[in-house]
C-alpha positions as CSV (number, residue, x, y, z in Angstrom):
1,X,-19.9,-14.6,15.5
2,X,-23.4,-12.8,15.1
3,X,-21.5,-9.5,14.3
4,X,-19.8,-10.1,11.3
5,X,-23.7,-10.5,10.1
6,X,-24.3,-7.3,10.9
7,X,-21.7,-5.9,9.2
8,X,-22.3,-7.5,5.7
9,X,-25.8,-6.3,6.4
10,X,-23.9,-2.7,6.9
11,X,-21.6,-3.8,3.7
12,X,-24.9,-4.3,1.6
13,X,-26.4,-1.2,2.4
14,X,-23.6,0.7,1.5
15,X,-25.2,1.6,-1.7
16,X,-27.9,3.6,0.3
17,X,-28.1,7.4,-1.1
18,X,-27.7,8.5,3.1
19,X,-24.4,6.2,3.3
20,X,-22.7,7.6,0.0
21,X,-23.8,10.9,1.1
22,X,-22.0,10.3,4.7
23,X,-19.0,8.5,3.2
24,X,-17.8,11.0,0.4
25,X,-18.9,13.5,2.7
26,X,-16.4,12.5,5.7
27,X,-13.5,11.8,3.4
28,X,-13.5,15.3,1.5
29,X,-13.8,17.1,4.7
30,X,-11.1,15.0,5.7
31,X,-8.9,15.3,2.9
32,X,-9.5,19.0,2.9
33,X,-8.5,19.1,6.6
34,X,-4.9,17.7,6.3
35,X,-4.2,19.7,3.1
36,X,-5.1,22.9,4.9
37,X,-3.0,21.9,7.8
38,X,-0.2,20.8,5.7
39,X,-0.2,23.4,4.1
40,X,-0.3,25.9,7.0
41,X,2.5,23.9,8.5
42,X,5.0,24.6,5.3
43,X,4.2,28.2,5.2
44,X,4.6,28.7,8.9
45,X,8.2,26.6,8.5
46,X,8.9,28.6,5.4
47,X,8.5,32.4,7.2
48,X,10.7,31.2,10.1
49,X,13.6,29.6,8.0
50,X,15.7,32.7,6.6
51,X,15.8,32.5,3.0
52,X,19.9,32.3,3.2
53,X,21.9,30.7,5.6
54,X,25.8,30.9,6.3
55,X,27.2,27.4,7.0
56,X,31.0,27.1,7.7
57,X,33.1,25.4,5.1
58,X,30.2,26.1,2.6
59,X,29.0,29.8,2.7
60,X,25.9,31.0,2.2
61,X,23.3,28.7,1.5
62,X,19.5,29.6,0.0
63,X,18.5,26.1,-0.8
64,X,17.6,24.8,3.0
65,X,14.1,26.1,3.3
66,X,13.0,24.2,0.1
67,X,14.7,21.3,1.2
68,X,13.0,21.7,4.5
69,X,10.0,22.0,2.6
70,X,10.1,18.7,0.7
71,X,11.3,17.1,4.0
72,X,7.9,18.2,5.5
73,X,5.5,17.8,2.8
74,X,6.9,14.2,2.7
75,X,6.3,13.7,6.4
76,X,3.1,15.5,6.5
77,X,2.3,12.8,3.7
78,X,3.1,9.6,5.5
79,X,1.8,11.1,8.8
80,X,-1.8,11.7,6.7
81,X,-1.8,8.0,6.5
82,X,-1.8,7.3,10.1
83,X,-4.5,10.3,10.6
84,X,-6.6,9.6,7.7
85,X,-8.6,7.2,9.3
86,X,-8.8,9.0,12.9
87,X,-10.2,12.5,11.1
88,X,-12.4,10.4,9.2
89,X,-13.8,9.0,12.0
90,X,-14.5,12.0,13.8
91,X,-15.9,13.5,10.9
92,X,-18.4,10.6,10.5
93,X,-19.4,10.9,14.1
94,X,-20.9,14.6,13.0
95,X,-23.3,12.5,10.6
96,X,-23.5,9.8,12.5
97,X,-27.4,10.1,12.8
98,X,-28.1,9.9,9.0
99,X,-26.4,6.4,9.4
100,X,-28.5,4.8,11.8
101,X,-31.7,6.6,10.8
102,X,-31.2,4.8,7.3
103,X,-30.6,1.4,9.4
104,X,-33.4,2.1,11.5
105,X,-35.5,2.9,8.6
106,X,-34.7,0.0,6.6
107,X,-33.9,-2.9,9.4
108,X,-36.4,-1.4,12.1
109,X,-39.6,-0.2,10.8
110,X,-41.2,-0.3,13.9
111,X,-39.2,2.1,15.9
112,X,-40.1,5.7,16.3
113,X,-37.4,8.0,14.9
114,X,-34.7,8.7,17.5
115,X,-33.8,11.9,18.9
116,X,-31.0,13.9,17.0
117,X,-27.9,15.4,18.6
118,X,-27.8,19.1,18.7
119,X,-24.8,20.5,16.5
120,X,-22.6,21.5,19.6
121,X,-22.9,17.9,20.9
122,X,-22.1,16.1,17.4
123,X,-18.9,18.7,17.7
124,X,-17.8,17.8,21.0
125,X,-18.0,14.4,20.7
126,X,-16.5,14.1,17.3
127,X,-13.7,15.9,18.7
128,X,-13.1,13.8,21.7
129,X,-13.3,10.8,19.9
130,X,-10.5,12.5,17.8
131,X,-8.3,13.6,20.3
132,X,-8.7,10.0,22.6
133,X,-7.9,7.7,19.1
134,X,-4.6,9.8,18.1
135,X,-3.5,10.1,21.9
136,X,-3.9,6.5,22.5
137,X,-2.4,5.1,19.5
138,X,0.7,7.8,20.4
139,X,1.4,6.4,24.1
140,X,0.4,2.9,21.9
141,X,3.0,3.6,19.5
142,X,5.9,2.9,22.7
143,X,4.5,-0.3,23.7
144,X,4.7,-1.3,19.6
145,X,8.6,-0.6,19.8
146,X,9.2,-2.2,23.2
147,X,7.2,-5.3,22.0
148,X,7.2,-5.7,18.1
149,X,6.2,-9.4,18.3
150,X,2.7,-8.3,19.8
151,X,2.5,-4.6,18.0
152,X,-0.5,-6.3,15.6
153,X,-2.3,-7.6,18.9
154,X,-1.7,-4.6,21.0
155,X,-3.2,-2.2,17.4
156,X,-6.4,-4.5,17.4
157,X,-6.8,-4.5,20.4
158,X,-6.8,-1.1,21.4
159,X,-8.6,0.6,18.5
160,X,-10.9,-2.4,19.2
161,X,-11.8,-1.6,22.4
162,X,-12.2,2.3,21.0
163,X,-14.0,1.9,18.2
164,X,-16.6,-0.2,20.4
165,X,-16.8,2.0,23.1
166,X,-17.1,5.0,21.7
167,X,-19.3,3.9,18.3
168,X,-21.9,2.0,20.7
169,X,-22.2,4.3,23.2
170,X,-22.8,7.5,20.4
171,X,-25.3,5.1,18.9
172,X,-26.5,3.9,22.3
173,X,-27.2,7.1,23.9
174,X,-29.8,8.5,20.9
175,X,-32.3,6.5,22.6
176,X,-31.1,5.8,26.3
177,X,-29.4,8.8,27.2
178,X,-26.0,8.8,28.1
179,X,-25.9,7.7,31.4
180,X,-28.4,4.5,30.5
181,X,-26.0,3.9,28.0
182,X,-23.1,3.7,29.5
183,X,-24.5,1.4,31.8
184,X,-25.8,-1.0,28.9
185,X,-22.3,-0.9,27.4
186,X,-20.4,-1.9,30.5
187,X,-23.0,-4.9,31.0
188,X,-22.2,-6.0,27.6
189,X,-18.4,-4.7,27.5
190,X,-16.2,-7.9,26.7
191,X,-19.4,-8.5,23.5
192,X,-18.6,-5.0,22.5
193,X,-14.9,-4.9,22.3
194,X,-14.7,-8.7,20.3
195,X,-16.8,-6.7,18.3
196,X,-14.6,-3.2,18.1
197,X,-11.8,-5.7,17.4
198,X,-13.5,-7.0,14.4
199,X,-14.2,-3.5,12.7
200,X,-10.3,-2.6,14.1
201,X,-9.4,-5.3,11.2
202,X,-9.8,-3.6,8.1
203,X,-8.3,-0.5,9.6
204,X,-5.2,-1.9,7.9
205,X,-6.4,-2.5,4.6
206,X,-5.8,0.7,2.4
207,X,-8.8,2.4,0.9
208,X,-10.7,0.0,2.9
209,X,-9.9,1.8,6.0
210,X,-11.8,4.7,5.0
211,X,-15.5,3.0,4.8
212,X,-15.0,1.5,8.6
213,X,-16.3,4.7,10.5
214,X,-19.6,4.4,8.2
215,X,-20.0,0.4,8.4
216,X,-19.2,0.6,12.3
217,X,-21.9,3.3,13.0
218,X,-24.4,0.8,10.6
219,X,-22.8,-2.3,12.3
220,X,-23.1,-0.8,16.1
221,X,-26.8,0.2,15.3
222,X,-27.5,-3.8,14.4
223,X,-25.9,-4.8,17.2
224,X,-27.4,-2.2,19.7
225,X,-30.9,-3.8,18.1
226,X,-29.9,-7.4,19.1
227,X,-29.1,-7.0,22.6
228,X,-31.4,-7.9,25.5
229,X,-34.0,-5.0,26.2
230,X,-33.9,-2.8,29.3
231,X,-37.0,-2.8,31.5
232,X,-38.6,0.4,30.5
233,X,-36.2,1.8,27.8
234,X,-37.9,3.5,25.2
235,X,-37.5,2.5,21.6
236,X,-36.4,-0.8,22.9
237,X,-39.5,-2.8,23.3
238,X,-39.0,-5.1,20.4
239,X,-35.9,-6.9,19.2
240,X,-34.9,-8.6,16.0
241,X,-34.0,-12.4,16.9
């Protein structure tokens, strides 16, 4: 598959100054995120839980808002795991730019630079990716417990499709537009999910997990370059064999 080319070509460029910047950049403001919201989440729990509490058979009690406490910090912890990867994505979305400028500029000489998204728009759609990954791995989340034997195929799957839609279209839509770009990715849907699926892989790997929103955004821009041209698309007048 000509994909997994163009992400070790993404792998290899990793050391880029633009890519470090991107990745340590999307992982503190990730990290900061779900410690500020953890942390807003215990003191909120912590005002409405009286400090004492009478309990029949025991009497008063003024050890349940601390044990309420550690319950939460502990489920906020294991629930940071499963939203890690979704923040980080959304975050990397804000810069997704400075990835496939430094692609562009290293892989695709040729090309005039690409026009940037405005702030509001990197916001908007950073968030929505957000909000569709963690609302469709939710209503996912049912089908995994009704179907256990299929849970891995149904993950891969889904964040496959996803991560390929959404990454290809943001990468897409710099040069098309978004309408043009939508069009491209539904003429080359089924290519673009096998390939979402591929990048959905590592998404279980601890640590690992973290680097796929950067290497998909490089990976999406090499295989955005390799596809067929459009008649009259700008930027898109010469292709990489």
């Amino acid at each position: 598959m000509r994909f997994l080319g163009d992400v070790a070509r993404a792998v290899a460029q990793l050391a880029d100054p633009a890519f470090q910047r991107v990745l340590w950049t999307g992982i503190g403001l990730t990290v900061a995120l779900l410690a500020a919201f953890g942390a807003a989440f215990v003191w909120g729990l912590n005002w409405l839980l009286p400090d004492t509490v009478f309990l029949p058979w025991f009497g008063q009690i003024g050890w349940l808002d601390d044990v309420a406490s550690g319950v939460s910090v502990f489920g906020l912890l294991i629930l940071s795991v499963f939203l890690m990867v979704p923040v980080a994505s959304a975050f990397t979305s804000f810069f997704l730019d400075d990835v496939t400028d430094a692609v562009e500029a290293k892989h695709y000489p040729h090309l005039s630079p690409a026009p940037r998204l405005n702030l509001a728009e990197s916001i908007r759609d950073g968030a929505g990716f957000l909000g569709v990954l963690i609302l469709a791995n939710i209503a996912a989340f049912a089908a995994y417990l009704i179907l256990p034997p299929f849970a891995p195929l149904i993950f891969y799957a889904l964040n496959g499709f996803l991560l390929g839609r959404e990454y290809f279209q943001l990468i897409a839509a710099r040069r098309l537009g978004r309408a043009a770009a939508a069009e491209l990715r539904r003429r080359h849907s089924l290519r673009i999910w096998a390939a979402g699926c591929v990048m959905a892989v590592p998404l279980t790997v601890p640590i690992v997990n973290l680097t796929v929103p950067l290497l998909g955004a490089a990976a999406f821009t090499h295989l955005y370059h390799r596809l067929p041209p459009r008649a009259g698309a700008s930027g898109r007048t010469s292709r990489n064999p």
